[in-house]
Z-matrix of the N, CA and C atoms (Angstrom, degrees):
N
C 1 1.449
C 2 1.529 1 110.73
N 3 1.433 2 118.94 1 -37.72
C 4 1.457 3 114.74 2 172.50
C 5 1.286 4 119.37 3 -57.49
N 6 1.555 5 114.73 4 -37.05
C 7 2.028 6 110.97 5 156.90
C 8 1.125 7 112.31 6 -51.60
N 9 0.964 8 122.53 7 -36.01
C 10 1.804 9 115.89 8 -160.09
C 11 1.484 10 90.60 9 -79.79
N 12 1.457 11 127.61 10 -65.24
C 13 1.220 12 142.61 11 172.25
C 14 1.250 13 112.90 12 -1.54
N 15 1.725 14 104.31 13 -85.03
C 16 1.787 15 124.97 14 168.41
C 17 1.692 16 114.81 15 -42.05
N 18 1.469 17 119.31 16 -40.92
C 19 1.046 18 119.94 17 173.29
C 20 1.639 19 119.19 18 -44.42
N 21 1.487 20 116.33 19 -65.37
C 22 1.198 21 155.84 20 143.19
C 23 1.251 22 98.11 21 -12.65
N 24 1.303 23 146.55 22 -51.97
C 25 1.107 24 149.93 23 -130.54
C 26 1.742 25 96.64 24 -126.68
N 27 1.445 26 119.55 25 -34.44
C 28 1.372 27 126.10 26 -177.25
C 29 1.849 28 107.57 27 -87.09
N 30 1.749 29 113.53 28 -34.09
C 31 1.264 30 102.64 29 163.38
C 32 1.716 31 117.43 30 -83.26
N 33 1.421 32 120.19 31 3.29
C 34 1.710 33 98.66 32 179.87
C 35 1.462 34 97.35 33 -91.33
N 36 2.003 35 127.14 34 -47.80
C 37 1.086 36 98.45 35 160.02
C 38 1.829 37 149.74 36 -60.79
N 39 1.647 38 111.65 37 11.68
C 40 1.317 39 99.52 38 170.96
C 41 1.702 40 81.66 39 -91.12
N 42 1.166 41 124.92 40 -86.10
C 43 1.344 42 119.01 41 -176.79
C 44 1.593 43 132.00 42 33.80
N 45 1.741 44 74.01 43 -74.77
C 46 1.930 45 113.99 44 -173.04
C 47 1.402 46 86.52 45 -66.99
N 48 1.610 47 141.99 46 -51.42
C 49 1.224 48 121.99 47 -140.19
C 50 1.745 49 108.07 48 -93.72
N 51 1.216 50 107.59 49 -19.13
C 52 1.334 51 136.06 50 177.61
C 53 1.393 52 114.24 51 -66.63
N 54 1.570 53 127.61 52 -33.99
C 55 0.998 54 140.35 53 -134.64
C 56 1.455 55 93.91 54 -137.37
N 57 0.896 56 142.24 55 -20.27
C 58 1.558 57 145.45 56 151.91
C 59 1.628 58 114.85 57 -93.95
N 60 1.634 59 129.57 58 -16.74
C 61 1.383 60 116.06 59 150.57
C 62 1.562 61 108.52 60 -78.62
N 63 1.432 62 145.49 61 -34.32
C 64 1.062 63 127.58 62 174.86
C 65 1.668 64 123.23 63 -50.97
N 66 1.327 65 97.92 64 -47.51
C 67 1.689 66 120.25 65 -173.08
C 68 1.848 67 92.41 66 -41.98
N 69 1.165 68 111.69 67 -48.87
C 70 1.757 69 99.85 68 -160.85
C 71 1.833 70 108.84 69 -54.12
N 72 1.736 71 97.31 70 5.10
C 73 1.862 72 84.46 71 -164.44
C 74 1.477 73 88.81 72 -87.93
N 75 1.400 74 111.25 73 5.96
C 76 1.601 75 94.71 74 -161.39
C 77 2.214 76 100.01 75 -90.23
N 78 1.081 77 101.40 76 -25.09
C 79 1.755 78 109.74 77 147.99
C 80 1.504 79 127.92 78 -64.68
N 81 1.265 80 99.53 79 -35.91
C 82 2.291 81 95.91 80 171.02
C 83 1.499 82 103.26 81 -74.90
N 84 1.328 83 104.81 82 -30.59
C 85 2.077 84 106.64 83 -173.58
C 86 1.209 85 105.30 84 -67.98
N 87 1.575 86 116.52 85 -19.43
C 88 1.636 87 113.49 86 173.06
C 89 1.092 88 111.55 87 -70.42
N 90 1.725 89 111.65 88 -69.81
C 91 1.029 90 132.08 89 -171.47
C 92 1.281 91 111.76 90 -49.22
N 93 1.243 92 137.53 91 -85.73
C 94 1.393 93 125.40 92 167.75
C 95 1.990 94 123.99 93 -26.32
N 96 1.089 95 110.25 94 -67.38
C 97 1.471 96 106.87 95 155.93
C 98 1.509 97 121.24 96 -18.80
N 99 1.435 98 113.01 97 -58.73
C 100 1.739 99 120.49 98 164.55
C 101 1.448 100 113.14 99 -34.15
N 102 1.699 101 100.33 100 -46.97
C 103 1.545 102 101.84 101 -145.48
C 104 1.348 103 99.93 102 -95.40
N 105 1.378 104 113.68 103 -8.77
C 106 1.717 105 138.30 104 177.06
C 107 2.104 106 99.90 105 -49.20
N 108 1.738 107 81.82 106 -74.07
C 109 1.645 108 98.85 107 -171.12
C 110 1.393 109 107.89 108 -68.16
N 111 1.531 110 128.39 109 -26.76
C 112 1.435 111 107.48 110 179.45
C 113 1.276 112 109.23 111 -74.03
N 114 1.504 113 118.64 112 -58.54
C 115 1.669 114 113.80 113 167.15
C 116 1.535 115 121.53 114 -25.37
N 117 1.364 116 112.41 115 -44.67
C 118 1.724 117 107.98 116 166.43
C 119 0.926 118 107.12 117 -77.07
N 120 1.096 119 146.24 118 -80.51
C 121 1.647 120 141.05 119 -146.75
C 122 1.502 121 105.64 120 -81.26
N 123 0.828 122 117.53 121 -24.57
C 124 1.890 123 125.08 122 -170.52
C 125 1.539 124 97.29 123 -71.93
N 126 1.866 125 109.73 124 -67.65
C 127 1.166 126 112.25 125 -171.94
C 128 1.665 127 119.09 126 -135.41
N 129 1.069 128 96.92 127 18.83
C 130 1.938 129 110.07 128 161.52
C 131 1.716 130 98.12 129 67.81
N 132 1.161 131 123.46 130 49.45
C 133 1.224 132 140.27 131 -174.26
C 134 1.618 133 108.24 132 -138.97
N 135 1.636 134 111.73 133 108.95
C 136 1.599 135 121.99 134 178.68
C 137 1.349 136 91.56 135 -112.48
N 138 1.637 137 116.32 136 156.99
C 139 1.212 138 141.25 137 131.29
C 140 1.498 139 140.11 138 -98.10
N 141 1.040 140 127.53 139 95.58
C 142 1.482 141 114.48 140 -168.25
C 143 1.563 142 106.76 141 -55.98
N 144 0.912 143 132.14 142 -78.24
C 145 1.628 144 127.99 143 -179.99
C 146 1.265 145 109.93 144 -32.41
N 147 1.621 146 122.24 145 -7.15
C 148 1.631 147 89.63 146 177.15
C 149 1.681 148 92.43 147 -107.62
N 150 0.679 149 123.51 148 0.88
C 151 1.558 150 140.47 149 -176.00
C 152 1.487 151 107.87 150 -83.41
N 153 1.403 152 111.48 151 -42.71
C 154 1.744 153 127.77 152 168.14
C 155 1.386 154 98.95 153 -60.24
N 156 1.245 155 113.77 154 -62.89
C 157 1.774 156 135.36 155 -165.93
C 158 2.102 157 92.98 156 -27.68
N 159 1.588 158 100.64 157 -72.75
C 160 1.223 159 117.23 158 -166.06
C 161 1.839 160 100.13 159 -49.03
N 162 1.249 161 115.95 160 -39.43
C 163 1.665 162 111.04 161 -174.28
C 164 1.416 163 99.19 162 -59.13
N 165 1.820 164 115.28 163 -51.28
C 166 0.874 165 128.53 164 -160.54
C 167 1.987 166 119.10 165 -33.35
N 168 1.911 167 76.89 166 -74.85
C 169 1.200 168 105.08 167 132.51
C 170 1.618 169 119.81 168 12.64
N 171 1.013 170 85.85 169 -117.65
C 172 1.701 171 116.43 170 -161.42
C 173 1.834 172 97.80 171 -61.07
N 174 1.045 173 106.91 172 -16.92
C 175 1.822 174 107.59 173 171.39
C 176 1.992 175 89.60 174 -67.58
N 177 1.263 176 94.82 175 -72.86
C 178 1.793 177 103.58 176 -166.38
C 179 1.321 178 120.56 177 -26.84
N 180 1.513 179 104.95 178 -45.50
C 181 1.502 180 120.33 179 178.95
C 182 1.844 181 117.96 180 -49.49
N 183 1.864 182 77.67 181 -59.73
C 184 1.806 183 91.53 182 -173.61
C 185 1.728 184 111.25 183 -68.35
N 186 1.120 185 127.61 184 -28.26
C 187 1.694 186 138.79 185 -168.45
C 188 1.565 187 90.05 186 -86.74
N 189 1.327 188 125.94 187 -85.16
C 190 1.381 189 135.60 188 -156.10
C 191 1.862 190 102.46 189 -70.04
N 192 0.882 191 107.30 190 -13.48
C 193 1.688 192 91.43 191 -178.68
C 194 1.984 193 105.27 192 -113.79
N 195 1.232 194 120.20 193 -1.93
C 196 1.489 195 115.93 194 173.17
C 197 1.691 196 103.98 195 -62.26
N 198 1.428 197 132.57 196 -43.76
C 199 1.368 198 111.83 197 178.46
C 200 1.694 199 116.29 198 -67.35
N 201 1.145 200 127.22 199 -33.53
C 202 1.666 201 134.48 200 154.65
C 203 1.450 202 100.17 201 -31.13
N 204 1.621 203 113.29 202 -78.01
C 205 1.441 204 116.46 203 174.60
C 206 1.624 205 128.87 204 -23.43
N 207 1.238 206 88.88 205 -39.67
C 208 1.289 207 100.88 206 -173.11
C 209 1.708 208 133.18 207 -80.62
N 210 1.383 209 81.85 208 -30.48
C 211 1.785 210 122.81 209 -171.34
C 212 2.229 211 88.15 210 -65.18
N 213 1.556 212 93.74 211 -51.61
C 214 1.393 213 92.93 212 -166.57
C 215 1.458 214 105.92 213 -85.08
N 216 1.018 215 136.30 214 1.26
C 217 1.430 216 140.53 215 -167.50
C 218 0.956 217 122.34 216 33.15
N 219 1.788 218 99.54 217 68.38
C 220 1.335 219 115.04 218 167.24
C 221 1.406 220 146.14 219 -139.62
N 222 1.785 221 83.87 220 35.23
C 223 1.839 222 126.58 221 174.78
C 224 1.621 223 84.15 222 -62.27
N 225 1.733 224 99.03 223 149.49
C 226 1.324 225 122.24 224 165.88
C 227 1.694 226 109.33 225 -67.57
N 228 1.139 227 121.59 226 117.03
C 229 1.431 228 139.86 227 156.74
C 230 1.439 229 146.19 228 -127.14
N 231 1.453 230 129.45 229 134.62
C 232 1.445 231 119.57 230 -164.22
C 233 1.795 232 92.94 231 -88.40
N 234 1.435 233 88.09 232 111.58
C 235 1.678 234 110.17 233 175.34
C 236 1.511 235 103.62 234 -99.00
N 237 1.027 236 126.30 235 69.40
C 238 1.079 237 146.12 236 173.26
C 239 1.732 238 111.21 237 -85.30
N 240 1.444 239 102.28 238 -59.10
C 241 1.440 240 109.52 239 -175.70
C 242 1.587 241 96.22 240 -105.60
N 243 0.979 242 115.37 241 -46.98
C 244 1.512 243 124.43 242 179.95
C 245 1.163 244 127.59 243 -19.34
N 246 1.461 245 109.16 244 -80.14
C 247 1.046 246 136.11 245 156.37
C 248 1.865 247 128.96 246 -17.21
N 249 1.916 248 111.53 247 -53.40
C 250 0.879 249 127.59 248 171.61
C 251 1.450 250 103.13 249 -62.47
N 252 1.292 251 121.14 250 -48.88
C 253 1.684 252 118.48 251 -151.57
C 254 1.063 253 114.85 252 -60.33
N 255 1.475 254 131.65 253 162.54
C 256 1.149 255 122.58 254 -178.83
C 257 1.571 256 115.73 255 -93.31
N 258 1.445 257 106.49 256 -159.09
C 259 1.874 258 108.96 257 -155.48
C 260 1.455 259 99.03 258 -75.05
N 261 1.618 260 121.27 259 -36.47
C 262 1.339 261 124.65 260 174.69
C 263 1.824 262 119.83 261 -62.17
N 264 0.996 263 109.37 262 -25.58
C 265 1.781 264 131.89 263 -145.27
C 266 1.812 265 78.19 264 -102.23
N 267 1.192 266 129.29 265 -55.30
C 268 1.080 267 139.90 266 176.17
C 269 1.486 268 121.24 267 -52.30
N 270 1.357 269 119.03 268 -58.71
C 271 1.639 270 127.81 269 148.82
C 272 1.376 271 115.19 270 -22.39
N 273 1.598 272 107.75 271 -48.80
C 274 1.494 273 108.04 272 -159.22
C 275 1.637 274 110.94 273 -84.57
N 276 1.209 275 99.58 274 -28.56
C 277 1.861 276 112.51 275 172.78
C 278 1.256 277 107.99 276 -73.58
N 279 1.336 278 123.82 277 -28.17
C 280 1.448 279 134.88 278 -175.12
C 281 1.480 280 107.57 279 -67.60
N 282 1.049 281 118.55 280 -48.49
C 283 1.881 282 155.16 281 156.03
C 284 1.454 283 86.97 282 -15.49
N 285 1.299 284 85.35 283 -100.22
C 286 1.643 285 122.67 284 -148.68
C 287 1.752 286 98.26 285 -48.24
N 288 1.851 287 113.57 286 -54.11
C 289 1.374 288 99.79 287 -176.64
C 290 1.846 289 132.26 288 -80.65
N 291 1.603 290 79.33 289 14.07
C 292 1.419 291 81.81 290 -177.33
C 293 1.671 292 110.90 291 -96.41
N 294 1.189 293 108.79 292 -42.74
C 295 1.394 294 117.76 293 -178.98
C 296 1.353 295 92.81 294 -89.02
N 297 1.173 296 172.84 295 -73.46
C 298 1.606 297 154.85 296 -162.88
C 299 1.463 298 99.53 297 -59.88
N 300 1.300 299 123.18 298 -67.13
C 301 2.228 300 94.88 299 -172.38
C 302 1.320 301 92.43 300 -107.85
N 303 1.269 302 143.68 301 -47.58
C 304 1.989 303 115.31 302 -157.03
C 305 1.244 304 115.70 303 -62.49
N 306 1.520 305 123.04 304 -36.76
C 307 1.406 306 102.23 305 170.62
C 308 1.583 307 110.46 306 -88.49
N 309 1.294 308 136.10 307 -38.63
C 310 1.341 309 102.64 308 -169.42
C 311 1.792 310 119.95 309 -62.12
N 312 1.471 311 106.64 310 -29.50
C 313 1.412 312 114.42 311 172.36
C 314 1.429 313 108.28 312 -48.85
N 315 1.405 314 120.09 313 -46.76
C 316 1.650 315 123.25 314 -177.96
C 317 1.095 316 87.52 315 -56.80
N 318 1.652 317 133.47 316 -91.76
C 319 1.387 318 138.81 317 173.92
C 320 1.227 319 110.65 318 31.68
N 321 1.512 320 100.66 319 -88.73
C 322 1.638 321 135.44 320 -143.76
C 323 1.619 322 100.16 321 -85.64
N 324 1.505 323 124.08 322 -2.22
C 325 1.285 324 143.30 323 -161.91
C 326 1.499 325 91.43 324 -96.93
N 327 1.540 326 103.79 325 -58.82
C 328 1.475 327 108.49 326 -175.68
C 329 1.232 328 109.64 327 -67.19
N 330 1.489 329 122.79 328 -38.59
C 331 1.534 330 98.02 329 -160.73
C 332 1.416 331 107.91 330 -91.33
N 333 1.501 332 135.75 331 -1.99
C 334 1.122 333 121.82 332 178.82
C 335 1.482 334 106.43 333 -106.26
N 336 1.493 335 124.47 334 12.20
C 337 1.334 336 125.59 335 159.70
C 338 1.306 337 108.49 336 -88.41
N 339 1.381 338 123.64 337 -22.49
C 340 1.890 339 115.92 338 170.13
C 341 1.413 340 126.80 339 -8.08
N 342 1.219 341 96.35 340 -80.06
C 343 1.472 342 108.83 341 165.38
C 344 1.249 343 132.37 342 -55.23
N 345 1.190 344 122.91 343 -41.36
C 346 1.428 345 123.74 344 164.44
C 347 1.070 346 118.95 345 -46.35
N 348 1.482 347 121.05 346 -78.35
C 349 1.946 348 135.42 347 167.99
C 350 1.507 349 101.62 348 -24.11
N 351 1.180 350 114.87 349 -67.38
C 352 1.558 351 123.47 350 -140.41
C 353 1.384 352 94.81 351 -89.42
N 354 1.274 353 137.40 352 -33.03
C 355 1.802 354 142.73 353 136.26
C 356 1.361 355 98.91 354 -14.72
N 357 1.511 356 101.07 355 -89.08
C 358 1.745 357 113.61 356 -173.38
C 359 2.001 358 108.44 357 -30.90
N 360 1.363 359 100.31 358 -54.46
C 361 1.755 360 92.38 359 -168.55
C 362 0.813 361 112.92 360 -104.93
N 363 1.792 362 121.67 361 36.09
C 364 1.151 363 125.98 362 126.34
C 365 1.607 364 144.22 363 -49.27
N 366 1.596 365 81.48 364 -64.41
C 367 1.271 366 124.03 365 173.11
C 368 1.682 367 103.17 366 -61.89
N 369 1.716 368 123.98 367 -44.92
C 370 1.411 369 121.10 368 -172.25
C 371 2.257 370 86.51 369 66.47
N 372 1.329 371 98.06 370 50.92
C 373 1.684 372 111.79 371 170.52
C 374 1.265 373 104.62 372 -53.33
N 375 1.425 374 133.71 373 148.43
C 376 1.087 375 131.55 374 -163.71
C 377 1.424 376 105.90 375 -156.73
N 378 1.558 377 129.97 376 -174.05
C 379 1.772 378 112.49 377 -173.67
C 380 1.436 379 114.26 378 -74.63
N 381 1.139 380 153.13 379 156.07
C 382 1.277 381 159.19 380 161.01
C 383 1.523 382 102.34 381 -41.91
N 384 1.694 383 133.53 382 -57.51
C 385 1.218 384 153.89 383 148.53
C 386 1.525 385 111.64 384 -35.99
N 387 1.534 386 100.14 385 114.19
C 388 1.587 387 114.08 386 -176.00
C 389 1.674 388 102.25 387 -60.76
N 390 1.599 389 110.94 388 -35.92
C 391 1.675 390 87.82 389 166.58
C 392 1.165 391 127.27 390 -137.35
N 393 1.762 392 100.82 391 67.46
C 394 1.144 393 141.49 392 160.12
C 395 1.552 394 120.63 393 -50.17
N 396 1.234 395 114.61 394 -174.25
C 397 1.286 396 124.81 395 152.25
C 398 1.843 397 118.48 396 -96.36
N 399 1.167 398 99.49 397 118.55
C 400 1.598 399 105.75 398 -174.64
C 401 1.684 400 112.52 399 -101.85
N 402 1.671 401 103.10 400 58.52
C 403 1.475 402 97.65 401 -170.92
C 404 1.612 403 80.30 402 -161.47
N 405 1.443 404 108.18 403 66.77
C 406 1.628 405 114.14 404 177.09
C 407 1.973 406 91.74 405 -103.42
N 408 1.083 407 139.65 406 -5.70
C 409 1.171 408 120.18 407 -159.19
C 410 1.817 409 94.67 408 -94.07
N 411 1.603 410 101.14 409 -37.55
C 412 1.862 411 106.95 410 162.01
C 413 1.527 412 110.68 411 -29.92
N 414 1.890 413 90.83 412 -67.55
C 415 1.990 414 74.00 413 -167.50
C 416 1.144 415 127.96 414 -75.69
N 417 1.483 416 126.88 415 -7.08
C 418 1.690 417 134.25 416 -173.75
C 419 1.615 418 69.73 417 -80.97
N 420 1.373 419 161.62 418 6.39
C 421 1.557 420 142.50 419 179.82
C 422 1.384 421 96.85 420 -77.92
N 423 1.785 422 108.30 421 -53.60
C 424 1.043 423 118.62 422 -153.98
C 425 1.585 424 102.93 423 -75.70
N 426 1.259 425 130.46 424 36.37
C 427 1.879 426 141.20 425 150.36
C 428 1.262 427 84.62 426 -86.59
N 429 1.558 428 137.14 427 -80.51
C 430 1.347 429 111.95 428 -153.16
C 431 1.321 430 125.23 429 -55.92
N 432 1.476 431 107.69 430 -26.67
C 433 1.588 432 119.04 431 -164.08
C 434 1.305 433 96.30 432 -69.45
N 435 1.498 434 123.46 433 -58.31
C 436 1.530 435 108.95 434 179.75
C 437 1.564 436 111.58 435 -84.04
N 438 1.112 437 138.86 436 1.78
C 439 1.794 438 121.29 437 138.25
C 440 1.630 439 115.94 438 -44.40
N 441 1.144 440 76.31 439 -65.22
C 442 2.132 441 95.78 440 178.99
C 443 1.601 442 96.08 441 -49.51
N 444 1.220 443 147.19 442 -88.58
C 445 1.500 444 131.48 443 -142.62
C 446 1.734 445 100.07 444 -67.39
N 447 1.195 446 103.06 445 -15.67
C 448 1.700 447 98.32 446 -159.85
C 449 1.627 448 99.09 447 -78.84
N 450 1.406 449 102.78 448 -26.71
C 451 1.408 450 112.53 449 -178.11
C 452 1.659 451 125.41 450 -68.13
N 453 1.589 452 97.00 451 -46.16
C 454 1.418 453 118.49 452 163.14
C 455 1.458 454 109.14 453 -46.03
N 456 1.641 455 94.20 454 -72.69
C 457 1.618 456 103.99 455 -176.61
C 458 1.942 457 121.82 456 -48.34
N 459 1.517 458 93.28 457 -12.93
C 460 1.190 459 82.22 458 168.26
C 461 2.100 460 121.43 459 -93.25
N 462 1.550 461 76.18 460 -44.07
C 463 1.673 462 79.33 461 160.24
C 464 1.765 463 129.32 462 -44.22
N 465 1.185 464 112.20 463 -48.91
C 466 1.421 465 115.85 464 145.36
C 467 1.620 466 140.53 465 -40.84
N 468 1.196 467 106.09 466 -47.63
C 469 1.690 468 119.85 467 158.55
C 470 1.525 469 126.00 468 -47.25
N 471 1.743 470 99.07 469 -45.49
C 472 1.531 471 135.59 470 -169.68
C 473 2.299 472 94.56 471 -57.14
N 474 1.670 473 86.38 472 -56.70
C 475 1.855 474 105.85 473 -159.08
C 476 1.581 475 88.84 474 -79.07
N 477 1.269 476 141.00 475 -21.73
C 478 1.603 477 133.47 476 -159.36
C 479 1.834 478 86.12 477 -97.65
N 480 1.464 479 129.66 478 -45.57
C 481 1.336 480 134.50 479 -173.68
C 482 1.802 481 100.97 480 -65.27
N 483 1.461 482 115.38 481 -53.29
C 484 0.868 483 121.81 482 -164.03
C 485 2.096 484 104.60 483 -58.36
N 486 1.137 485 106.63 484 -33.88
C 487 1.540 486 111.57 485 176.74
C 488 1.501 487 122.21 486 -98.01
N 489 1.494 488 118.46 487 -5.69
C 490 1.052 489 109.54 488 146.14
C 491 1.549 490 130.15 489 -80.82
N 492 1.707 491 117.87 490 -4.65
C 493 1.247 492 128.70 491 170.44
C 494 1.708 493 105.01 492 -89.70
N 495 1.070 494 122.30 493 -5.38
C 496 1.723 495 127.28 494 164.13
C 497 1.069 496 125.89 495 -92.68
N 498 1.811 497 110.84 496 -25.82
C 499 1.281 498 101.88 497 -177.90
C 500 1.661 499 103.83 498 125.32
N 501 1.017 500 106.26 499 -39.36
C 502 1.585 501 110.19 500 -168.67
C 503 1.311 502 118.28 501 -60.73
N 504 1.336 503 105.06 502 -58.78
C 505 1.789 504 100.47 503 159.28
C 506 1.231 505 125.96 504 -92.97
N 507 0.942 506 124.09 505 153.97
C 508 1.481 507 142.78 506 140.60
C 509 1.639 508 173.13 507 -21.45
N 510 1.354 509 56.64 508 -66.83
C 511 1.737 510 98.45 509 178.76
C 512 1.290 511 138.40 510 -105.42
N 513 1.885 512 126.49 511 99.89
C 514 1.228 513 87.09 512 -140.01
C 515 1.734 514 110.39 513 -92.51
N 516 1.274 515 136.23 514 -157.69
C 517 1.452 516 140.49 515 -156.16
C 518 1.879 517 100.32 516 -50.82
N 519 1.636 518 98.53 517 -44.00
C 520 1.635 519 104.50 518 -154.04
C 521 1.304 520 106.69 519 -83.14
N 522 1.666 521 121.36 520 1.69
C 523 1.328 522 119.80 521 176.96
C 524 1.363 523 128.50 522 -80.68
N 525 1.773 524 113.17 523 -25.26
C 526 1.032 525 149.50 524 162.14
C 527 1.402 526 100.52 525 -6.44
N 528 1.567 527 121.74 526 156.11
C 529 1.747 528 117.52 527 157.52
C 530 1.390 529 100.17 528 -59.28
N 531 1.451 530 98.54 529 135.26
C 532 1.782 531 98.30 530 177.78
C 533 1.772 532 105.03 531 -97.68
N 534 1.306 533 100.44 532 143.94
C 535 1.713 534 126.45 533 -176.05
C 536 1.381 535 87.26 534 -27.55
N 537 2.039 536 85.83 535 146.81
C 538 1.088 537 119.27 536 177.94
C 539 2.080 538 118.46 537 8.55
């Protein structure tokens, strides 16, 4: 259990570290955004690529930071019963919804994006807009990347539940330092 443990312990800090360098785009999506509307309205001057940038953006955030999200347990959920249960009762829901939908959903995420991704960087897909952003095959990447951490992160959830049902831990997921 102390392998599994460290394991556990080596995917929440990539997670964590992943998931707090993405977060800073969610300040350039402003900032640029600012500089979006003054350039139009200020002085009748658009850029499409910086206009892409912000989608870009705002894809990175939502894909690459859901296993972070997750790490801190602070995905939207009806805590209805949840909430009440206790640290053991909690393990076991932790269990059950991780291995019945988070990973096969990750799963089934990856394998029917195959083609898509690997289409895209074929092609080296690029914006529709001649002066676009020509680095669309990156973000169709970032489906696997957040399949992949969400998957980990669940495997991690799986070994932290699994030792608070032994005894070893404690503590349960939501006690964690909470995000950023």
């Amino acid at each position: 259990m102390t392998f599994l443990l460290g394991l556990a312990r080596v995917i929440d800090a990539f997670n964590d570290r992943l998931g707090r360098a993405i977060s800073w785009f969610t300040l350039v999506m402003v900032v640029v955004t600012v500089v979006i509307v003054v350039l139009r309205y200020g002085f009748n001057i658009g850029f499409i690529w910086m206009q892409e940038s912000v989608r870009f953006m705002h894809s990175f955030v939502f894909l690459l930071c859901a296993a972070y999200t997750l790490l801190h347990n602070e995905h939207v959920r009806v805590d209805v019963f949840y909430l009440k249960m206790g640290e053991r009762a909690k393990a076991w829901v932790d269990i059950f919804g991780t291995i019945a939908f988070l990973i096969p959903v990750s799963a089934v995420i990856i394998y029917f994006s195959l083609d898509y991704v690997l289409n895209s960087w074929q092609q080296l897909e690029g914006s529709l807009e001649e002066r676009g952003l020509h680095f669309v095959y990156i973000l169709k990447t970032c489906i696997w990347i957040f399949a992949g951490t969400m998957i980990l992160q669940g495997i991690s959830l799986i070994i932290h539940s699994v030792a608070t049902l032994r005894g070893i831990e404690h503590k349960p997921p939501e006690e964690h330092e909470h995000a950023l």
